[in-house]
Every structure is written in structure tokens, then in C-alpha cells.
C-alpha positions in Angstrom: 110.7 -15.0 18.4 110.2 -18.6 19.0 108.9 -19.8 21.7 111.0 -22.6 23.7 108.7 -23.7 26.6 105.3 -22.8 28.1 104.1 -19.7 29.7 102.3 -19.1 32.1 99.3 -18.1 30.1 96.7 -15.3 31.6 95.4 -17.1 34.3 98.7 -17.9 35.9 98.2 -21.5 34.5 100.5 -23.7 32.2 99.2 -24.4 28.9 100.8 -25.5 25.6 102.4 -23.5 22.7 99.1 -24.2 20.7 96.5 -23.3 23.7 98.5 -20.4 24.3 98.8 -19.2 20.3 95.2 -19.5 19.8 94.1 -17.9 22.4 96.7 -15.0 21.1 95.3 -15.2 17.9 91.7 -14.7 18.9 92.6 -11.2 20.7 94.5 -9.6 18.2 94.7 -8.3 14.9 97.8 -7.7 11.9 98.8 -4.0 12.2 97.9 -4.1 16.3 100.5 -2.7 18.7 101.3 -3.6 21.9 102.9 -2.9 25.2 105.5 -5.1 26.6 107.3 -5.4 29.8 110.3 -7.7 29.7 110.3 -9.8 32.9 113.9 -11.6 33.2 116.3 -13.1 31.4 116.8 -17.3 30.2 119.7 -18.8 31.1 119.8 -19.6 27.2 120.2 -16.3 26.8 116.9 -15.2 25.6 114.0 -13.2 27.4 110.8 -13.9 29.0 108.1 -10.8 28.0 104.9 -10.1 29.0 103.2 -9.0 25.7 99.1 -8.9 25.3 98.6 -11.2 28.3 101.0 -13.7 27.3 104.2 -14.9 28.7 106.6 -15.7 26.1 110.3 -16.3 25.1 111.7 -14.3 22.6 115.2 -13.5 21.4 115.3 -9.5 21.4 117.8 -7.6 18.7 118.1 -4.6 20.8 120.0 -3.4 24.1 117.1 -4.1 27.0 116.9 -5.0 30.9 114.3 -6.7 32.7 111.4 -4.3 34.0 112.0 -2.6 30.5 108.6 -1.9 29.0 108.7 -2.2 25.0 106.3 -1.3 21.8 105.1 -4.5 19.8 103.4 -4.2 16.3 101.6 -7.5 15.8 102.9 -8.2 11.7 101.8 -12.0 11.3 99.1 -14.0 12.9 99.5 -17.1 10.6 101.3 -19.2 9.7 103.0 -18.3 12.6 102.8 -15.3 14.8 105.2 -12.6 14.5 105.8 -9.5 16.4 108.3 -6.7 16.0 109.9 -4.8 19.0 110.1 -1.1 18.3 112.5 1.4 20.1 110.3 3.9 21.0 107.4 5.1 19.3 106.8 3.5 15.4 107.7 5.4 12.3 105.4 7.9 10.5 104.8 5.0 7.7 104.8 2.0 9.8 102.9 0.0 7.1 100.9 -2.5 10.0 100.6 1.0 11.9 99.2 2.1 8.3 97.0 -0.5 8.0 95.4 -0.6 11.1 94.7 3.4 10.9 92.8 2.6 7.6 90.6 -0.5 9.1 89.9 2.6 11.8 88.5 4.6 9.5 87.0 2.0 7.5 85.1 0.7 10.4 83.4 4.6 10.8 82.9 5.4 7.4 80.8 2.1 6.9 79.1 2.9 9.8 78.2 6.1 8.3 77.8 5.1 5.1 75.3 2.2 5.8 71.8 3.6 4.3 74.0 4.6 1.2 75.5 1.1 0.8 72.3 -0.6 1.5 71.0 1.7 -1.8 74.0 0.1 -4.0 73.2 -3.2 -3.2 69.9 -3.0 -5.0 71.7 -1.4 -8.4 72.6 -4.5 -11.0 76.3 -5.8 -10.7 76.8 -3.4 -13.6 80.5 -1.8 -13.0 80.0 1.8 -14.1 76.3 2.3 -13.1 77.3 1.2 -9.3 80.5 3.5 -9.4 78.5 6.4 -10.4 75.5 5.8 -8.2 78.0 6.0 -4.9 79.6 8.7 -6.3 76.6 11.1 -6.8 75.2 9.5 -3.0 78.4 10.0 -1.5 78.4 14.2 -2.8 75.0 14.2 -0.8 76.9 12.8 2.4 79.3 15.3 3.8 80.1 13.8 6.8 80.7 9.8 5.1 82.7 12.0 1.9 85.3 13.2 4.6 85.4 9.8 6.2 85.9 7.9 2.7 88.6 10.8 1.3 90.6 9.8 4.9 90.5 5.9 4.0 91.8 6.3 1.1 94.5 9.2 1.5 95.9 6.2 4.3 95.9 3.6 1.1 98.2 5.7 -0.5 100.1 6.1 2.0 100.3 2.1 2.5 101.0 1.8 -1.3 103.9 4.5 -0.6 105.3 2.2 1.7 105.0 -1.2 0.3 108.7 -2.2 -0.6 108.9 -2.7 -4.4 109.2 -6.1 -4.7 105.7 -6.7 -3.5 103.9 -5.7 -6.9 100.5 -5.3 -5.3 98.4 -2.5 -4.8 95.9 -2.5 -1.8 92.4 -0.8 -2.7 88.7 0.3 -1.6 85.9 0.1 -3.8 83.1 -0.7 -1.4 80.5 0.6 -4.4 82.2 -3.1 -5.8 80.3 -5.3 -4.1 78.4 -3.1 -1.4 76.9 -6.0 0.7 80.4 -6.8 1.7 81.8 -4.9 5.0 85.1 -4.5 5.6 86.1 -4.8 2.2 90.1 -4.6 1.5 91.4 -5.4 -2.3 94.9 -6.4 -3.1 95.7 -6.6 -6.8 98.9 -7.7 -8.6 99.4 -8.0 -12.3 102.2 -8.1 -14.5 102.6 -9.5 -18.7 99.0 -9.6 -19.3 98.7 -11.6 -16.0 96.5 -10.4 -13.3 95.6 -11.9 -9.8 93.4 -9.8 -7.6 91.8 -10.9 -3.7 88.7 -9.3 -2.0 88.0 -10.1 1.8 85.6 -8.9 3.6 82.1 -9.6 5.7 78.7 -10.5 4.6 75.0 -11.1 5.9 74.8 -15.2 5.9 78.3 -16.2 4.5 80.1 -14.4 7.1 83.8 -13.6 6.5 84.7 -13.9 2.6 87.3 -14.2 0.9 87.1 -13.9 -3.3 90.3 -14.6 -5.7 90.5 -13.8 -9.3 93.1 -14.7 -11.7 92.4 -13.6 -15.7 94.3 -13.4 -18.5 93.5 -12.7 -22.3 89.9 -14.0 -22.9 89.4 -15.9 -19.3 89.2 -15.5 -16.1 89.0 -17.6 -13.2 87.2 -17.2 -9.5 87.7 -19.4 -6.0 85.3 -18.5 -3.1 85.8 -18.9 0.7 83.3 -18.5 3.2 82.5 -19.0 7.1 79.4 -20.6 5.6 79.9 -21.3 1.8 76.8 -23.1 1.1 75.3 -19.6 1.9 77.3 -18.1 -1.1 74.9 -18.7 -4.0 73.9 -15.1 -4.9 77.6 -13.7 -4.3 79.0 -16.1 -7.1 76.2 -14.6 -9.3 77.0 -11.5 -8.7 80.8 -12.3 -9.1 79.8 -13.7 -12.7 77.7 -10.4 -13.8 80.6 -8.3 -12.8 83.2 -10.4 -14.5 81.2 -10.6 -17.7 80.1 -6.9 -17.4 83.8 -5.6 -16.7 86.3 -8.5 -18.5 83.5 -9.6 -20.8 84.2 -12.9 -20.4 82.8 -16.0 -18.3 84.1 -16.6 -15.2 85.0 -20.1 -14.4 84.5 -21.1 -10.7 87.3 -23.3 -9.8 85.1 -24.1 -6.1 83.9 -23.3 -3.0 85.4 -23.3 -0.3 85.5 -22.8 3.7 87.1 -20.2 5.3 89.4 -21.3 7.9 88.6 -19.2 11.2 92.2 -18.1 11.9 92.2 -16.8 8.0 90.2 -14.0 8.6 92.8 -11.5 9.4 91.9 -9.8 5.7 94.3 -9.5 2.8 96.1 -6.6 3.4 97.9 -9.0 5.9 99.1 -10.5 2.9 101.4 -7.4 2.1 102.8 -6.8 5.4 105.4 -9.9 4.9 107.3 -7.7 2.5 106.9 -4.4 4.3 110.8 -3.2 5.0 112.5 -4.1 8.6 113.0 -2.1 11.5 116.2 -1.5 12.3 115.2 -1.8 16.2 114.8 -5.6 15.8 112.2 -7.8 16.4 111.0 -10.9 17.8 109.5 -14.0 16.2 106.9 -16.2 16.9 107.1 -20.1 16.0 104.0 -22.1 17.2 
């Protein structure tokens, strides 16, 4: 959907494509769905709808009336916004549906899980002696076991559904780096190539976001952070784990900040390629 003019906004008031984008933004999440009520038709021949407070006009793929009420999934946030209409409720493996089940889950088991990650964080960056220490907490923790089985039972089910052109796999090690929350992995690889990008949450840098390209005998590491001169013991961290699992030095091509609208996390970045709905859709230009 692109939007042609100004809404009305929330409060009834005009405001710009940019006001009125933000302020979209700042409400809502990749993987989000959301009621819509189409209100009437453009003489252009597209619709005004009322989705997640916003008036806006969209060009709708599918057979609808005014006063029809429709189901959004919120797919893209940035660059550009982009919704897609659904007829009727979302498909088993709806891959934002997928994703925003997971985050769900995430979000509890974390919260369960707390007192356990707070023990990891005090184990070296050594790969295999933090992997095993969650492991043997984690058997002692019924409850956060269950919770952690059901996150990642849904990230095969997102890998399931990623169309196969994408070439990434989305994982959860939170054991990794266990002072980051929220944590969500994406890694691609292919010809001795491989790329790999970690966001996530931490106490003084705020959100994160870590990318890793190695090859044979190098690897390389760029950093963004809410507050990146507050990243000091994460790149040292970073180092020991490269050197401890690659065994090799990472090179730090900088540090960056993270722009506030980037922290939607980087399983966003595999939703672009998820396969079309045959209902249609509308997109968001702004």
C-alpha cells in the first residue's frame, strides 16, 4: 500500500506521511496482526482503512466493501512499512505469525529463566563450558525446560517455512551470550563463506545488534548499540568467543549506533522472502 495523502491520524488531526509513519512504527512490531475496518472508497480507486489507529490509503488485491473489517499481519516496518491483508484467519505457518509466537514464548521463558542466565554470565566466554553449564541448569528447571523446548519447536517451524531462496537459518542460543535478552540469531553461509547477525537487549548498551562475517583463517565483527560507547566488555567477550570457537582473531571493523527504528530484531530480516498470500496485500510507502 502506498500512501497518497494524509490521514487523519488518531486524534482526528492531519499530520504528514512521516508524523503519521513514526508514530506507526513506535506501536507495532514485525509479525503483529491487526484488525482493520475499511471505511470508503477513493475516487482513484483505492481505499481508505482504519488499521492500528491510522487512517490510510491502500490499494486492496481482494473483493471488499466499505464497513468490511479485515486481518493485517504487520511484515515490514523499515524501510518502509508493509502490511498484508489476510482473508480470514492466517495460515497454520504464517511465518510473521511464526515469529511473533516465538518472541511470546521467548519473552516468558527469559522471564523464567532469569536466575539461570544471570549464573552463565559469570562462566568465561568459553563455547562448550557455557553450553553445558545451561544445559545441566536448565534439567534442574522444569518449568523454564518446557518453555525453552516450545521456543524452539516454533524455530523449526519458521525454518520450515522460510522459502528456499533465503539461505538463512534463524536460531536461539541464549547460553551464547547470556547477558543479552531477546536474543534472535540469523546465520547464512555458503562456499566456505559465513555471515551470521545477533540482536538482542543488554544492561547499559541497550538494543544490540552484532554481525559476523568469517571465512578460512579470519573473521570479521561490526557492533551497534543504543549506547555504543557502553559496549566495551561485549566486544571482549565477542573476541574470546571468536578465538575460543574459530580460533582466530576477530577484527572489529567499528562501532556503531543503533538507529532507533532498527530495533525490530533480525528475524525481520527473513520475513522479506517469506512466500505471498494469495489474499493480497497492501503496501506501505512513507
Amino acid at each position: 500500500m502506498r500512501i497518497k495523502g494524509y490521514g487523519t491520524g488518531q486524534q482526528g488531526r492531519p499530520g504528514s506521511g512521516r508524523d503519521r509513519a513514526d508514530a506507526f512504527r513506535a506501536r507495532h512490531s514485525i509479525g503483529e496482526r491487526l484488525k482493520g475496518r475499511v471505511l470508503r472508497r477513493d475516487p482513484s480507486g483505492l481505499y481508505w482503512v482504519q488499521v492500528g489507529g491510522e487512517e490510510l490509503l491502500a490499494r486492496l488485491e481482494l473483493e471488499t466493501d466499505p464497513g468490511d473489517f479485515l486481518l493485517f499481519v504487520v511484515r515490514a516496518l523499515v524501510p518502509e512499512i508493509r502490511l498484508q491483508a489476510l482473508q480470514g484467519d492466517a495460515p497454520q505457518d504464517d511465518l510473521p505469525g511464526l515469529v511473533q509466537a516465538f518472541r511470546a514464548v521467548r519473552e516468558v521463558f527469559e522471564t523464567q529463566a532469569a536466575p539461570l542466565l544471570q549464573v552463565i554470565t559469570a562462566i568465561p566466554p568459553l563455547l562448550a563450558q557455557r553450553q553445558e553449564a545451561f544445559t545441566t541448569a536448565l534439567a534442574g528447571d522444569e518449568e523454564a525446560a518446557a518453555l525453552y523446548g516450545q521456543a524452539q519447536a516454533l524455530l523449526e517451524r519458521i525454518n520450515r517455512a522460510l522459502h528456499p531462496e533465503n539461505g538463512g537459518v534463524a536460531l536461539y542460543e541464549p547460553w551464547l551470550l547470556p547477558g543479552i535478552r531477546q536474543q534472535e540469531i540469523v546465520r547464512r553461509g555458503s562456499g566456505g563463506f559465513a555471515e551470521a547477525s545477533l540482536s538482542g537487549r543488554m544492561a547499559g548498551c541497550g538494543g544490540v545488534e552484532v554481525r559476523l562475517m568469517s571465512r578460512a583463517g579470519e573473521c570479521s565483527l561490526r557492533v551497534l548499540a543504543e549506547r555504543p560507547e557502553q559496549t566495551g566488555p561485549l566486544q571482549v567477550e565477542l573476541a574470546a568467543l571468536v578465538r575460543d570457537g574459530l580460533k582466530v582473531e576477530a577484527q572489529f571493523l567499528g562501532v556503531a549506533r543503533l538507529a532507533a527504528s532498527a530495533g525490530a530484531g533480525v528475524l525481520a530480516e527473513l520475513l522479506g522472502d517469506a512466500p505471498r498470500w494469495a489474499s493480497g496485500g497492501l503496501n506501505t510507502r512513507v
